[in-house]
ZALOKE-382136 format. One record per residue (C-alpha): chain; x, y, z; residue in one letter; residue number from 1. Coordinates in steps of 0.001 Angstrom, whole numbers. Layout:
N
(site "A" (X Y Z) "a" NUM) ...
//
This chain:
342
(site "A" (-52650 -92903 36049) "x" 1) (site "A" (-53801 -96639 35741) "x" 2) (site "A" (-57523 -95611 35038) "x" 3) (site "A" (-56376 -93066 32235) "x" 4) (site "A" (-54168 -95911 30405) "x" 5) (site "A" (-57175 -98386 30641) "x" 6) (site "A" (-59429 -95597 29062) "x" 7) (site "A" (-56609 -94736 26708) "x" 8) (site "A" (-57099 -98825 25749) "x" 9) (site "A" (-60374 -99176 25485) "x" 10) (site "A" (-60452 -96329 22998) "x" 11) (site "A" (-57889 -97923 20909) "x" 12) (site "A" (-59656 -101258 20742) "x" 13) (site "A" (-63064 -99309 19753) "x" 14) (site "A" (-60862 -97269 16370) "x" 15) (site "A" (-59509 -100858 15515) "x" 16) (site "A" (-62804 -102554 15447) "x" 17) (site "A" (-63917 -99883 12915) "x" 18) (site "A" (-60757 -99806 10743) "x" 19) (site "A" (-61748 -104107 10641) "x" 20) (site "A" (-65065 -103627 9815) "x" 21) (site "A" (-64049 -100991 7368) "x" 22) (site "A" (-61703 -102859 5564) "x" 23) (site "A" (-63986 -106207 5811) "x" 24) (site "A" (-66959 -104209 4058) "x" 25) (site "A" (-64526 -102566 1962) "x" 26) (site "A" (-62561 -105801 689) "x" 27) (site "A" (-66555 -107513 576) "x" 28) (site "A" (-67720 -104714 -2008) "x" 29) (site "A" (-64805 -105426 -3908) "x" 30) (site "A" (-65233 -109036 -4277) "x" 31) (site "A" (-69012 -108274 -5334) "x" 32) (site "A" (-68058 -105412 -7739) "x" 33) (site "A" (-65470 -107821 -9407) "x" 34) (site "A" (-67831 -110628 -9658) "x" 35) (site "A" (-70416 -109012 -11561) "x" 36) (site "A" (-68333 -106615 -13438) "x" 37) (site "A" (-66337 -109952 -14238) "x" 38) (site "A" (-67890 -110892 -18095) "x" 39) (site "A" (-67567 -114476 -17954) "x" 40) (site "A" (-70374 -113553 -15184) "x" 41) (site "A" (-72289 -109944 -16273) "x" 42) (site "A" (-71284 -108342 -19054) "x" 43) (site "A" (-72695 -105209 -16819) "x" 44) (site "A" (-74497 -104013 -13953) "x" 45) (site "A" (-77585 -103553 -16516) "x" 46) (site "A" (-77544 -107174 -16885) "x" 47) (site "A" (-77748 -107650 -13171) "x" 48) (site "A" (-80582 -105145 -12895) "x" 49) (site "A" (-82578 -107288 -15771) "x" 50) (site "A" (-82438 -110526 -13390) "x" 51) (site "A" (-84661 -108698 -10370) "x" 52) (site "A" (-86595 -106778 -12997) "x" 53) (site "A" (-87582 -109437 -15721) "x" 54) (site "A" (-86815 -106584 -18462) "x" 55) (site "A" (-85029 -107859 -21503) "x" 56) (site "A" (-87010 -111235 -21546) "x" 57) (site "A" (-89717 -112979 -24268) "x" 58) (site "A" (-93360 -112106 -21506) "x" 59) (site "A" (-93903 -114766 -19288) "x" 60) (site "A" (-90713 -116110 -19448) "x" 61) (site "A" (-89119 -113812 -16510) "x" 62) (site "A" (-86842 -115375 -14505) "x" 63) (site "A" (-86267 -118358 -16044) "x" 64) (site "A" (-84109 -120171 -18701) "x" 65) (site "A" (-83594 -117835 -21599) "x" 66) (site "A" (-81763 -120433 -23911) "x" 67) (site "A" (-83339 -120407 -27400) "x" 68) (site "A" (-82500 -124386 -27693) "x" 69) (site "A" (-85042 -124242 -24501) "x" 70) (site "A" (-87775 -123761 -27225) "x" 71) (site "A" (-89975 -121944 -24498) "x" 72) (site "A" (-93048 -120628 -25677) "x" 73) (site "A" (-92744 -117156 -27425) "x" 74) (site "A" (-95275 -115186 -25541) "x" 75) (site "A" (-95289 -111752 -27010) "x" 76) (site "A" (-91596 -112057 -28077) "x" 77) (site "A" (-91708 -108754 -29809) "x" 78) (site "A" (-89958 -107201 -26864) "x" 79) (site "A" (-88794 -103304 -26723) "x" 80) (site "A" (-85254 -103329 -26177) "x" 81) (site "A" (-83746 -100607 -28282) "x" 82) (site "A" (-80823 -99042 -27029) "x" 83) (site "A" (-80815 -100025 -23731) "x" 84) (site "A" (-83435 -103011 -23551) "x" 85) (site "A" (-85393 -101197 -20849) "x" 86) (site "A" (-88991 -101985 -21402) "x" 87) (site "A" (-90594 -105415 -21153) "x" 88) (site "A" (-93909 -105006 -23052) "x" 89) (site "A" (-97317 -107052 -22516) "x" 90) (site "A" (-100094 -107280 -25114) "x" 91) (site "A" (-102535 -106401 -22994) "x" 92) (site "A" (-102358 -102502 -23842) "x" 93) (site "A" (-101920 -103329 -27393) "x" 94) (site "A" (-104015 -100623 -29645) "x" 95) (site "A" (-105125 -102611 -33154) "x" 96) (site "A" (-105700 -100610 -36250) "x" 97) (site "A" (-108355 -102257 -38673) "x" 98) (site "A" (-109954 -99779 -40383) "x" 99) (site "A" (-108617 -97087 -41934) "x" 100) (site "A" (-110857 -94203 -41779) "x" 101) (site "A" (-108525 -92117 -43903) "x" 102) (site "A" (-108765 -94930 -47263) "x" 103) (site "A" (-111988 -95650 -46857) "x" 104) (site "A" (-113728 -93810 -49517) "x" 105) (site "A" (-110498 -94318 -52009) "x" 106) (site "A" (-109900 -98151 -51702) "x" 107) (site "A" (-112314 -99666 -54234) "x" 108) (site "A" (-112125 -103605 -53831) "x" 109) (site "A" (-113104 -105157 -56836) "x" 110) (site "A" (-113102 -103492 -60482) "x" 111) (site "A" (-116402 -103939 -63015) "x" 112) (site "A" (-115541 -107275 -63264) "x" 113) (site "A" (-115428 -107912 -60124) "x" 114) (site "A" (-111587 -108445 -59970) "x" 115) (site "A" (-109759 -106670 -57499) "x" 116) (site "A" (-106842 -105125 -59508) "x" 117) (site "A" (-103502 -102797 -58806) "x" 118) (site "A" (-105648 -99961 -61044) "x" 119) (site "A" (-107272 -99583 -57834) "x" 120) (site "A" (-104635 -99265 -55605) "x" 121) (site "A" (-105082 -95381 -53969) "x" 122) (site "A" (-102355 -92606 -53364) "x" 123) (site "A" (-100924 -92974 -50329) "x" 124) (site "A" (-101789 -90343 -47643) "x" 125) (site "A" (-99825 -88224 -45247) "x" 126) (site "A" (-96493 -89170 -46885) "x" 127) (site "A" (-93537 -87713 -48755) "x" 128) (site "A" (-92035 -88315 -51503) "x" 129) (site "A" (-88550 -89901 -51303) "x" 130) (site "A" (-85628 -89158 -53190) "x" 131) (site "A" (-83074 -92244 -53757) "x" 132) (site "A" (-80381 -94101 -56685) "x" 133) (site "A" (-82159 -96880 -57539) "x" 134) (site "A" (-78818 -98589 -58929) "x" 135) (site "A" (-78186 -98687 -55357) "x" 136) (site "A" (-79774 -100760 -52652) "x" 137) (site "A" (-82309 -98908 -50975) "x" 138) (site "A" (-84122 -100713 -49234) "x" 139) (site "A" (-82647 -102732 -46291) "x" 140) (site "A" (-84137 -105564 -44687) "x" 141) (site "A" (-83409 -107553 -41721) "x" 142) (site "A" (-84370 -109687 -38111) "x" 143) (site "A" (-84459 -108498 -35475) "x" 144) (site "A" (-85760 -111800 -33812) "x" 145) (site "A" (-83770 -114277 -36382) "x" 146) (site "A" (-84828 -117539 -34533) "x" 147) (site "A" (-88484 -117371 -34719) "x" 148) (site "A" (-89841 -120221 -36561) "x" 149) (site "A" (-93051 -122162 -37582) "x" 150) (site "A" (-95132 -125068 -36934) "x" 151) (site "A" (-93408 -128230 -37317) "x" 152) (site "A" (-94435 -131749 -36096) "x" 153) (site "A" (-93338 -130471 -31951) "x" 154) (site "A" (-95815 -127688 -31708) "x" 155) (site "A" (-93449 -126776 -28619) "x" 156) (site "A" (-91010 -125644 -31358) "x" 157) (site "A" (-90467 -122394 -31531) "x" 158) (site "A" (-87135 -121309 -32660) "x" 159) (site "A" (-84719 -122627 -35205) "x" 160) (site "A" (-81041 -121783 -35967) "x" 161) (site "A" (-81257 -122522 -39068) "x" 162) (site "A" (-81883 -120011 -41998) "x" 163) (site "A" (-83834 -122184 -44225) "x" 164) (site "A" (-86285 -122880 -41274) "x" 165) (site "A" (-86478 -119560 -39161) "x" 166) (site "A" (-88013 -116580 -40298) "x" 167) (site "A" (-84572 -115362 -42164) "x" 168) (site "A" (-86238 -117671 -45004) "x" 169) (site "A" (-89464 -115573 -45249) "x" 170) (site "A" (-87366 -112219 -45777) "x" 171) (site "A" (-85166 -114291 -48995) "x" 172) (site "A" (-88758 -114753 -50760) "x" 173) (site "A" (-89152 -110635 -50068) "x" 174) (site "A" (-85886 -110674 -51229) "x" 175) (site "A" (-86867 -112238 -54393) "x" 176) (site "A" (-90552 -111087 -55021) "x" 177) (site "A" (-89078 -106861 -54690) "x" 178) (site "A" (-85840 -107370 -56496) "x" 179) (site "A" (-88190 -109352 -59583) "x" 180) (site "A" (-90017 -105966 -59349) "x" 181) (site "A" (-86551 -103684 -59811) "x" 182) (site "A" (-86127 -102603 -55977) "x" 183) (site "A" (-82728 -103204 -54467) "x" 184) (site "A" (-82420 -105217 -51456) "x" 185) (site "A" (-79459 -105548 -49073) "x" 186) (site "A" (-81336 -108537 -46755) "x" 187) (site "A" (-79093 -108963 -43561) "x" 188) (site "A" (-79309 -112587 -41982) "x" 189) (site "A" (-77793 -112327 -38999) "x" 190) (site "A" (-79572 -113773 -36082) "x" 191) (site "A" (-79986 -110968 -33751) "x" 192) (site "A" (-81631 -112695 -30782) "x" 193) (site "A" (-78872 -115142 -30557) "x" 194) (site "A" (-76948 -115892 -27882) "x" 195) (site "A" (-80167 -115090 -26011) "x" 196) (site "A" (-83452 -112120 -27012) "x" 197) (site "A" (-81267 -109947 -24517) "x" 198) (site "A" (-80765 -106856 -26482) "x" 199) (site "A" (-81813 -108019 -29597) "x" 200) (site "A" (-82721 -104266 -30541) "x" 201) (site "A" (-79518 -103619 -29595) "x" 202) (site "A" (-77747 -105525 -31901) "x" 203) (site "A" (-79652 -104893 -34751) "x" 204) (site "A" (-80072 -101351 -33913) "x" 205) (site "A" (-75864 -101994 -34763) "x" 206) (site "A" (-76501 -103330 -37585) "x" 207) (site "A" (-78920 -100654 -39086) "x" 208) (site "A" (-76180 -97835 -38038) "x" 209) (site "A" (-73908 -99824 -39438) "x" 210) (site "A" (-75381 -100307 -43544) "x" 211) (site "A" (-76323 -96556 -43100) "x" 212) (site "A" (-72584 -95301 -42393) "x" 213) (site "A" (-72020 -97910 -45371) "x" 214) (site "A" (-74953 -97150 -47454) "x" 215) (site "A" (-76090 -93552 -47741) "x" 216) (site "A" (-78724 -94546 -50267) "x" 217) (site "A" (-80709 -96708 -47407) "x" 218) (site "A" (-84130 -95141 -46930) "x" 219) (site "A" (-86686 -98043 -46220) "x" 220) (site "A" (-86187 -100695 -43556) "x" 221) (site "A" (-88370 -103337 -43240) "x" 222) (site "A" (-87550 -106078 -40041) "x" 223) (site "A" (-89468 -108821 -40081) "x" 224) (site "A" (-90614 -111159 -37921) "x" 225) (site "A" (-93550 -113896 -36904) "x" 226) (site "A" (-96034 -113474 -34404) "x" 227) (site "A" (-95881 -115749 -31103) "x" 228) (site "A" (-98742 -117364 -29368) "x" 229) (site "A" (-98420 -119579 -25871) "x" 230) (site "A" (-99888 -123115 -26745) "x" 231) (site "A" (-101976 -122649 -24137) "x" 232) (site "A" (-102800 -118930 -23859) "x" 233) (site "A" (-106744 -117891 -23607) "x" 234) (site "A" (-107149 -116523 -27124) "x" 235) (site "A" (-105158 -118780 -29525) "x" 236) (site "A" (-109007 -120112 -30699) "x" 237) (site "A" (-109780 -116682 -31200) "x" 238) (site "A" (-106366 -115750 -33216) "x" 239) (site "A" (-106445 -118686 -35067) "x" 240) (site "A" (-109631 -117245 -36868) "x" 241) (site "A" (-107557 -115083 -38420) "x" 242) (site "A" (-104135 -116886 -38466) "x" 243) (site "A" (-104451 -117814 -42466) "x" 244) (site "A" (-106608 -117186 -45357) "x" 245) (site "A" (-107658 -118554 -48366) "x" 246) (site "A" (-106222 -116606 -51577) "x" 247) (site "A" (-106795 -117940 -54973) "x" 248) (site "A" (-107397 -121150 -53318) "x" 249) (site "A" (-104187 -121283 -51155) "x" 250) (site "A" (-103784 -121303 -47672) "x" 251) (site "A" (-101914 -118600 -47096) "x" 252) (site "A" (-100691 -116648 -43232) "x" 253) (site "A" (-101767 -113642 -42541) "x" 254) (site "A" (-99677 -110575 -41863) "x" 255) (site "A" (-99755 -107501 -39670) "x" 256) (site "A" (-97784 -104438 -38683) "x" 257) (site "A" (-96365 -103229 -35387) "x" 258) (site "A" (-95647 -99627 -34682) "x" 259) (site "A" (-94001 -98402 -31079) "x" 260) (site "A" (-95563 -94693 -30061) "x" 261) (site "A" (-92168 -93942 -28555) "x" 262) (site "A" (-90290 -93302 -31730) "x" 263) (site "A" (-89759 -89690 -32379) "x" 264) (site "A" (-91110 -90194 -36117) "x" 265) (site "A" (-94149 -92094 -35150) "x" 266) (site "A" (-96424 -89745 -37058) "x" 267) (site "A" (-94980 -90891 -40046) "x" 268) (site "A" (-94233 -94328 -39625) "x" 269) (site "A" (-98040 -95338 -38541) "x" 270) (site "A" (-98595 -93018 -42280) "x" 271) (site "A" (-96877 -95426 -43891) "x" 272) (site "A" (-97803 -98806 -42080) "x" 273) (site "A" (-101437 -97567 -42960) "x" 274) (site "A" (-100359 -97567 -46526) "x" 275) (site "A" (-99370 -100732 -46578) "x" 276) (site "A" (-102515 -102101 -44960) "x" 277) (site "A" (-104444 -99870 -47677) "x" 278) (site "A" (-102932 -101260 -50946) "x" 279) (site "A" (-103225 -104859 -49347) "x" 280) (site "A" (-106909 -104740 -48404) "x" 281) (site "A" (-107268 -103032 -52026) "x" 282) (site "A" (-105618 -106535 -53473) "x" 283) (site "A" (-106397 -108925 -50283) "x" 284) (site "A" (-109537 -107881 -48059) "x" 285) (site "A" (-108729 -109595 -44619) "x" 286) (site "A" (-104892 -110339 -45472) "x" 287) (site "A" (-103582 -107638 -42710) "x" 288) (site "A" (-104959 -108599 -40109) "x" 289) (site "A" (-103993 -105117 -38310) "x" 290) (site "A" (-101617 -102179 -37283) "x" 291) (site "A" (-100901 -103101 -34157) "x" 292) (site "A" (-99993 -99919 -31449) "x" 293) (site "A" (-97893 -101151 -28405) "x" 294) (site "A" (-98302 -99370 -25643) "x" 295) (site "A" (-94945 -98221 -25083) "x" 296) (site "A" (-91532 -98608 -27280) "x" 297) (site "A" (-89506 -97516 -30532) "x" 298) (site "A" (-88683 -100927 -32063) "x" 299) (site "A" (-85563 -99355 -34256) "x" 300) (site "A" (-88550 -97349 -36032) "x" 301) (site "A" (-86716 -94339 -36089) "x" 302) (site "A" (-84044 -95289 -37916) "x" 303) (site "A" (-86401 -93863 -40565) "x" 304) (site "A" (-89875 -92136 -41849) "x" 305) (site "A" (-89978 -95414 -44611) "x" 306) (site "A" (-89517 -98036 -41313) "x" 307) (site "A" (-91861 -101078 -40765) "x" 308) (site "A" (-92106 -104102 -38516) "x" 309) (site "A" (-93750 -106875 -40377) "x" 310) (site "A" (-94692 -109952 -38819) "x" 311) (site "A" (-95742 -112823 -41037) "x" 312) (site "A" (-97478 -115600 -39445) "x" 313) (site "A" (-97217 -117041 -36492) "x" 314) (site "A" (-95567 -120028 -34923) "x" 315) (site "A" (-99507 -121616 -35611) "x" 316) (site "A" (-98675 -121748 -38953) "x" 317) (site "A" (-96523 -123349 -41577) "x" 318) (site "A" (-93400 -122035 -42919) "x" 319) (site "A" (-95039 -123174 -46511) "x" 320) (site "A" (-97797 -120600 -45492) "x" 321) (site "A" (-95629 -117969 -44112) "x" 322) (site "A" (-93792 -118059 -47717) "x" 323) (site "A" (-96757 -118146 -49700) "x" 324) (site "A" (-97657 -114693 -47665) "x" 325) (site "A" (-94464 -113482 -48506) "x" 326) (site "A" (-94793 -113848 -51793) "x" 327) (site "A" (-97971 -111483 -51853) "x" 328) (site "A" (-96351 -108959 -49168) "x" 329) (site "A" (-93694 -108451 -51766) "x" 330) (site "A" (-95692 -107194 -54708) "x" 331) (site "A" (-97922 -105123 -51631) "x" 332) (site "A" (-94647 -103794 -50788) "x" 333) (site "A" (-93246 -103245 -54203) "x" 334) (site "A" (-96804 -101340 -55422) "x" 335) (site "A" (-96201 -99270 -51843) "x" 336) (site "A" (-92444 -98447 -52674) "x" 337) (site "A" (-93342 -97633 -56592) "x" 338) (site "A" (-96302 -95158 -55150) "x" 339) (site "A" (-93648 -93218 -52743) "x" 340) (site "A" (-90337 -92917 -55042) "x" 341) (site "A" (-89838 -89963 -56589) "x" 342) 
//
């Protein structure tokens, strides 16, 4: 009878060490489910996820300090976020369109006079007609990447929160140049990469759905940006052969396009970024500098068939160039928007 208690014990102190370590692993998940779901913390497990992965993040940044006052270098900032921020993109795979085999034989340069000239501007290709009030605004522009700025005297610079000296200050002189021409503009300046570029799709993804439920007149969205090159990456000889040009003796940024093959639309969209490469190597030979193709991503493009990403300049050039580009990617626009209404 002695031997069968003492068994009887020993089984009873084996079931209570498991109920202990039970409730110890059970009380430890809760503590590390409450500290991350916690939002002074994580606002979600997504943002956990984007600390081991790097998504979310300007490239080369990855694990480090995110703050925009950080002024970190803004290596390929145009990250794919979208809805759920889940691809970080490198430029490596990039796909640049600089000819357009489709214009070639309609763009005529330079007129008899040898003055290139909007009479030469050709009908745009593989796009519809669209149907709008043009008492209305129609045309919504905004930023996704607010912050991005230009050169100033710390070329380590590169983000600014305020409007006058960030790239919301580009999109006012679009503003300007398209409403002088009769288009109607609702230009958002919200700063959608602030508190951090984690989910700056997102947000202005928000915003976009937003004017539409607002705004059932909005058919052409235009976000624009600046380019971003490391101080001290490889090629920034290279692009600053092509960072600026010289029109009618002003020094003047470039421009080019960015299109993301994931959007479901992307047919049309790369239709009508080529359009707006056409009419501005019509007016400007060597002003776009390209369409460029990311290798994977939607960039908001979807949100319709008259979508573009526009970056003007980079943070190697001045804002005073930046705006004189803007100034001429307005009346490109406007000669693009005239050409499509119905």
């Amino acid at each position: 009878m002695k031997r069968r208690r003492r068994r009887v014990r020993k089984n009873n102190d084996s079931y209570l060490i498991i109920i202990l370590i039970c409730l110890l692993i059970f009380n430890v998940g809760a503590l590390i489910y409450k500290f991350f779901t916690d939002n002074s913390v994580f606002n979600s497990f997504d943002d956990l996820k984007k600390i081991f992965t790097g998504y979310d993040l300007p490239f080369g940044l990855n694990n480090k300090d995110k703050d925009l006052d950080s002024n970190k270098p803004p290596i390929g900032e145009n990250v794919e976020a979208d809805i759920d921020d889940e691809h970080e993109l490198s430029t490596s795979g990039d796909f640049i369109i600089d000819r357009l085999d489709e214009y070639e034989s309609l763009i005529v340069i330079k007129d008899s006079q040898g003055v290139n000239s909007i009479e030469n501007i050709p009908k745009p290709l593989n796009i519809n007609k669209v149907s709008l009030n043009k008492d209305e605004n129609y045309i919504l522009m905004y930023h996704t990447h607010g912050t991005e700025s230009y050169l100033t005297d710390n070329p380590t610079e590169y983000h600014n929160q305020d409007t006058e000296k960030n790239v919301v200050s580009i999109g006012e002189v679009l503003q300007k140049v398209l409403e002088g021409n009769g288009h109607k503009v609702d230009h958002v300046k919200t700063l959608h990469d602030l508190p951090s570029y984690n989910s700056s799709y997102t947000r202005s993804l928000n915003t976009i759905n937003s004017k539409k439920a607002e705004n059932k007149n909005l058919k052409m969205f235009f976000d624009v940006h600046r380019d971003g090159v490391d101080s001290n990456a490889e090629y920034k000889d290279k692009f600053l052969k092509t960072a600026r040009i010289d029109i009618n003796g002003v020094s003047t940024a470039t421009f080019s396009l960015v299109v993301g093959p994931d959007t479901p639309n992307y047919e049309s969209v790369l239709s009508f970024a080529k359009y707006i490469k056409a009419v501005s190597d019509t007016l400007y030979p060597g002003f776009c500098t390209g369409i460029i193709v990311k290798p994977a991503g939607k960039y908001n493009l979807f949100a319709s068939d008259y979508s573009a990403l526009i970056e003007v300049g980079s943070n190697l050039i001045t804002q005073e160039e930046a705006k004189e580009a803007a100034k001429l990617i307005g009346e490109i626009l406007s000669l693009v928007i005239d050409s499509i209404i119905e």
